[in-house]
Rosetta silent file (secondary structure, phi, psi, omega in degrees, C-alpha in Angstrom):
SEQUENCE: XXXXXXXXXXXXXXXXXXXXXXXXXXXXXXXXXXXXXXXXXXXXXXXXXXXXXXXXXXXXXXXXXXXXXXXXXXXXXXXXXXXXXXXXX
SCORE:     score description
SCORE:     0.000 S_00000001
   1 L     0.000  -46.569 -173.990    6.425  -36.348  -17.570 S_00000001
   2 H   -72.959  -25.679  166.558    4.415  -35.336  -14.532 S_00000001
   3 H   -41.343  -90.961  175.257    5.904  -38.533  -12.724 S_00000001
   4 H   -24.063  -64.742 -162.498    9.815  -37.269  -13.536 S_00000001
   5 H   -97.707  -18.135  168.549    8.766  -34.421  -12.440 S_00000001
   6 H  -113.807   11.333  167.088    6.389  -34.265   -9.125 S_00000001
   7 L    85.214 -173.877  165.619    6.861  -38.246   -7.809 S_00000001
   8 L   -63.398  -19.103 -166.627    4.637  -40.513   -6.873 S_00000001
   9 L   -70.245  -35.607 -169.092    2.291  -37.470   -5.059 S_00000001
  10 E   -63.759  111.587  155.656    0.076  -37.317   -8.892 S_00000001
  11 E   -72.250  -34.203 -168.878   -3.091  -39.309   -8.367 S_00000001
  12 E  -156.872  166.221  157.257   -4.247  -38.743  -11.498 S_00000001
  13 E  -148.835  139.481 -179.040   -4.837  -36.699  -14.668 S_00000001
  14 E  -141.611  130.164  159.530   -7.996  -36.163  -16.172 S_00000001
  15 L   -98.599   86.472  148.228   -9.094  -34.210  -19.426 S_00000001
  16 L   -55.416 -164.213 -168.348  -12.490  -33.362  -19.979 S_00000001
  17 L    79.286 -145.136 -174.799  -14.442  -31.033  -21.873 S_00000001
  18 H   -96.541  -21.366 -173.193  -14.448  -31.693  -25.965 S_00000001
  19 H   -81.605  -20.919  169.340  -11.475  -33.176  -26.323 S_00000001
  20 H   -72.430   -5.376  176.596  -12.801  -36.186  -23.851 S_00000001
  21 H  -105.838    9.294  166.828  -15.464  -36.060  -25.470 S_00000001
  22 L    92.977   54.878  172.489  -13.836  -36.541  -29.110 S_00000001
  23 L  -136.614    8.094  172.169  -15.560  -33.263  -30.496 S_00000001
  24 L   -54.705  149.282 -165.366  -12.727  -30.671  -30.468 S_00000001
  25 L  -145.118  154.753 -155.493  -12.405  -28.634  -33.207 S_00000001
  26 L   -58.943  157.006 -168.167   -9.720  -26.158  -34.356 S_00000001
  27 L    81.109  -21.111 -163.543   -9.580  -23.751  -31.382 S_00000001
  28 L   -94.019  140.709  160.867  -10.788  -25.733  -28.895 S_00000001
  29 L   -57.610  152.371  168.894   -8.817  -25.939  -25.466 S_00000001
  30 E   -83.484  133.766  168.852   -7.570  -28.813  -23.505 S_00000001
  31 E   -95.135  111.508 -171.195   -9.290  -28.996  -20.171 S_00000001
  32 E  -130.449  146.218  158.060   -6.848  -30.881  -17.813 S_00000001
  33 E  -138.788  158.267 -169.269   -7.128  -31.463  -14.127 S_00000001
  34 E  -107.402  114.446  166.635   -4.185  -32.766  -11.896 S_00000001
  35 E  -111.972  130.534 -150.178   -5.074  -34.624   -8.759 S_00000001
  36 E  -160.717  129.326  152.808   -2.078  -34.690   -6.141 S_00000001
  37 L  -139.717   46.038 -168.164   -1.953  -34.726   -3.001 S_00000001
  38 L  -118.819  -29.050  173.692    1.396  -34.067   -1.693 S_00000001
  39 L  -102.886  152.400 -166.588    1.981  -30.879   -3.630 S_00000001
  40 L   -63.526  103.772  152.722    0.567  -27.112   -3.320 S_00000001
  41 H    20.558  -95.472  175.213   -1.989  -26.953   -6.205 S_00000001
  42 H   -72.684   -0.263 -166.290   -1.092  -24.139   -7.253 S_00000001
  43 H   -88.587  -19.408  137.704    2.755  -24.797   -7.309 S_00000001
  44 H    26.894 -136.560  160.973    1.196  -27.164  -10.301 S_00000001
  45 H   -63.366  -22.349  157.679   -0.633  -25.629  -12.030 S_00000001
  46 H   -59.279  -65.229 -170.962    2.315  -23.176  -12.345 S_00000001
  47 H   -80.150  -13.868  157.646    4.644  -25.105  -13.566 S_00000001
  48 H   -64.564  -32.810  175.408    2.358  -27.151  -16.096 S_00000001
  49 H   -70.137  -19.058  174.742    1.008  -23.921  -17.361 S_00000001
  50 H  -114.181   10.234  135.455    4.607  -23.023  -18.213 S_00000001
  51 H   -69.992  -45.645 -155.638    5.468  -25.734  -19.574 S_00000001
  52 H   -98.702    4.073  149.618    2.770  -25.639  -21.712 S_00000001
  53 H   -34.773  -57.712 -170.585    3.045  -22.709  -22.858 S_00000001
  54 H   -83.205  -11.847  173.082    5.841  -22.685  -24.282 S_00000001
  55 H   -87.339  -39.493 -108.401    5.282  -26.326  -26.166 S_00000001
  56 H  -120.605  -36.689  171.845    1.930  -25.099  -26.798 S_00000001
  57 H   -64.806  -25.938  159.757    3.210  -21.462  -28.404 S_00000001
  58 H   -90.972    1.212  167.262    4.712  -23.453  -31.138 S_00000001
  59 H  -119.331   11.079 -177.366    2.078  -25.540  -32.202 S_00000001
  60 L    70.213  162.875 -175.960   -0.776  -23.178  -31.205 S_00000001
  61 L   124.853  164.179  154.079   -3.366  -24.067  -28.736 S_00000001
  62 L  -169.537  138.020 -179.318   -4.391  -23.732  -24.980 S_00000001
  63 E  -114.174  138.646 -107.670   -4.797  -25.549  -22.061 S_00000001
  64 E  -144.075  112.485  177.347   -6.612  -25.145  -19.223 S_00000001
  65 E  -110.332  128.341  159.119   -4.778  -26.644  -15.670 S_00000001
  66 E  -117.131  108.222 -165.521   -6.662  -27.374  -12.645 S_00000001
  67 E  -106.988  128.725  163.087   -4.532  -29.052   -9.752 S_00000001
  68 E  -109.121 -168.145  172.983   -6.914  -30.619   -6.560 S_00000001
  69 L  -127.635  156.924 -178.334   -6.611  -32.702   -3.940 S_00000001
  70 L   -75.089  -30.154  164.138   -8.017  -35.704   -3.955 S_00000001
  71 L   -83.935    8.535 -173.018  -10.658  -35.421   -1.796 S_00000001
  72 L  -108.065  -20.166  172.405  -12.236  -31.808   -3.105 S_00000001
  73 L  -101.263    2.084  171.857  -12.078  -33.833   -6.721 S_00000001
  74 L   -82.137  -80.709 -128.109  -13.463  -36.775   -4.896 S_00000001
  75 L  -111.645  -11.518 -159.303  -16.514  -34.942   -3.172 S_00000001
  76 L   -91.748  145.511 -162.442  -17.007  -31.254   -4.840 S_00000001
  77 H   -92.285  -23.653  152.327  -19.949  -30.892   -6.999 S_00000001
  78 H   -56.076  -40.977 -174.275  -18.172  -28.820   -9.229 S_00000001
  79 H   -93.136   17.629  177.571  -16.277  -31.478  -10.600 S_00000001
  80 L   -81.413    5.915  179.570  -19.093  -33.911  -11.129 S_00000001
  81 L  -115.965  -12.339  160.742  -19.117  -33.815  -14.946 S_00000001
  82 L   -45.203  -78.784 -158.776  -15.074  -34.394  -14.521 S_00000001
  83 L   -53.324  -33.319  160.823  -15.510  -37.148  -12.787 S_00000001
  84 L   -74.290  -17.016 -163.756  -18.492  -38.782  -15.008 S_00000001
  85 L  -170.191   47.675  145.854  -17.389  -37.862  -18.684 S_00000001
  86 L  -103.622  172.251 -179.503  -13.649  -36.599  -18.125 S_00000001
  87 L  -145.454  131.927 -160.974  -10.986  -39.632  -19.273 S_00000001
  88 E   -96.550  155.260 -158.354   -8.197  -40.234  -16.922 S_00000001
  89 L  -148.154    0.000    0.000   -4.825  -40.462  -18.863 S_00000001
């Protein structure tokens, strides 16, 4: 879906958190980050969160969007437990 809809610009998508690590449990959120680097972040994480809202309000749930660039998800120290023990999908 994110192809069809943003191109060729998506490096990647990676979900961490419990569901990468196979321990979610009812309630827990999806953790997702988008790495792109042809599109605004945030123009994104906008439009994934509202997609997923609205799939997400009829089956319950919530997900969590983060949109980067590739190098600040390359290099940032926040994202060093992404990058080790997130699973790109």
């Amino acid at each position: 879906m994110l192809l069809i809809v943003f191109g060729e610009g998506i490096k990647r998508v990676v979900v961490y958190g419990s569901f990468a690590r196979g321990k979610a449990g009812e309630g827990s959120d999806v953790d997702v980050v988008v790495v792109d680097d042809e599109l605004e972040p945030l123009d994104v994480e906008e439009y994934l969160n509202g997609f997923l809202f609205d799939v997400l309000l009829e089956r319950g749930g919530l997900v969590s969007v983060f949109a980067v660039r590739e190098t600040l998800f390359t290099n940032s120290p926040f994202l060093t437990n992404v990058r080790k023990k997130g699973r790109e999908v």
